[in-house]
C-alpha positions, 0 to 999 in steps of 0.5 A, a space after each residue: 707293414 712288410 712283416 705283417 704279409 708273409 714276408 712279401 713288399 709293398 708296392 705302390 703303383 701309381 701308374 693310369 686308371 687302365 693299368 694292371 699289376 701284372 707281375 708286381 702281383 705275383 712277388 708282392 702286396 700291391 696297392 695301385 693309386 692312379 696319379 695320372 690319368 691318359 687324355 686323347 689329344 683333340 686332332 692327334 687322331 686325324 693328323 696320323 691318318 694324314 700321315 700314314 700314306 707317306 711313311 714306309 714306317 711307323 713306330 708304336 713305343 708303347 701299348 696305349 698308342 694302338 689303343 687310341 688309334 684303334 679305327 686306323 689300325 685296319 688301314 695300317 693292315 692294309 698298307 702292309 699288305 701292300 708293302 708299303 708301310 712296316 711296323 716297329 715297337 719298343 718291347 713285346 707287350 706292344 708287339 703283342 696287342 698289334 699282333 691280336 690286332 692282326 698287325 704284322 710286327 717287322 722290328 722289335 729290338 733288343 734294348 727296350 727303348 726309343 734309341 734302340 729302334 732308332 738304332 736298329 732301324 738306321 740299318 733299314 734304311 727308311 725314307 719316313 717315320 712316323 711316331 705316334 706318342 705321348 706328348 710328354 715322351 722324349 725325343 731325342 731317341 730318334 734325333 740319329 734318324 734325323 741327323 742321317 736325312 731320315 723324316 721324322 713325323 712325330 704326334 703328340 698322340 696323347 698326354 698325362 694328366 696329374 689327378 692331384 687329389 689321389 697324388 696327395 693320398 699317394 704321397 702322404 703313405 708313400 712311406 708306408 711301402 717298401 717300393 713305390 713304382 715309377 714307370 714314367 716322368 710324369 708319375 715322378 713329377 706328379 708325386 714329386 710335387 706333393 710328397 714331404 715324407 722321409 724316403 722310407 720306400 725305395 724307387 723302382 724305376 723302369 728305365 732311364 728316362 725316368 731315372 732321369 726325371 727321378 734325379 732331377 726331383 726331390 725324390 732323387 734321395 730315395 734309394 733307387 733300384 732300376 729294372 735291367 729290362 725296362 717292362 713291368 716284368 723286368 721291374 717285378 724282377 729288380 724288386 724280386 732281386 732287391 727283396 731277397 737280398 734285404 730279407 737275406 733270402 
């Protein structure tokens, strides 16, 4: 296929229905079959609003949080104004769809992961974190917090649910691209379940958690390449990088 389209990849993103290529468009032929779809979890909602006035920190790990929490963001606003209450995120994409929202971002830290905040935010010395995410995120990035006395309040804000049907169309031409895209544990375990193929494409990973989850698959056969910055600009350069060498460019 690859020689067919001017030299350029393949890629198969599998990530949700609201999600855009973003740079993958620009260095390949992208094809986006959504396996999963994001659902609201009944009461999420409500329970960080019970939260919020108790907590000197929240932390957003990813853009889709402020999204489900769009009616609780002016009151957010309002807590900072009063010095109360300070954000953190996980990278700059997130950072940047509070910031439009009038959000005044008080850490982002240089690793892109849940353990770099936690990290960077030991030295601030917070009372209480709250921490609305997926229910399917990993938690033990922030487990340093707790162990230093630190509340934690973490909210299963929302969940990932497996589309199976496009799973199996995903998987049974997986083999037809040169990259297919894993942003997440749940895209792995979702495709993972329905894929019988012959590891033709390679697995571009966006970051140790769901590196992790790739090796405990089947999928772990695949050859891998993980992106040094765990965004999709650092994904779209791993595969930049990893095409060039392959096509000896």
């Amino acid at each position: 296929m690859a020689a067919k389209l001017a030299g350029k990849p393949t890629i198969l993103l599998l990530r949700p229905p609201d999600s855009q290529p973003g740079p993958l468009a620009e260095i390949g032929y992208v094809a986006h079959i959504p396996i999963v779809e994001v659902v609201a979890r009944s009461g999420a909602v409500e329970e960080v609003a019970r939260l919020l006035g108790g907590c000197d920190w929240i932390v957003f790990t990813s853009p889709r949080a402020p999204r489900f929490l769009a009616k609780l963001l002016p009151e957010i606003r309002r807590l900072q104004e009063q010095g109360r209450l300070h954000v953190a995120v996980v990278g700059p994409r997130t950072a940047n769809v509070l910031s439009e929202a009038g959000l005044r971002v008080d850490l982002v830290p240089g690793e892109y992961r849940g353990k770099a905040v936690a990290e960077e935010l030991r030295r601030r010395n917070p009372r209480c974190v709250l921490i609305p995410r997926s229910a399917a995120a990993e938690h033990n990035d922030f487990m340093l917090l707790q162990s230093m006395g630190v509340e934690v309040r973490i909210v299963h804000l929302y969940t990932a649910k497996p589309v199976e049907r496009l799973a199996r169309i995903a998987a049974s031409i997986a083999d037809e691209f040169d990259y297919v895209v894993f942003t997440s544990p749940s895209i792995v375990q979702t495709l993972a379940r329905h894929y019988n193929g012959s590891y033709k494409f390679t697995a571009a990973v966006i970051g140790p958690t769901t590196l992790a989850a790739l090796k405990e698959s089947k999928l772990a056969r695949a050859r891998t390449i993980v992106a040094e910055k765990y965004t999709m600009d650092g994904l779209a350069e791993a595969i930049r990088r990893d095409w060039g060498k392959r096509a000896g460019l």
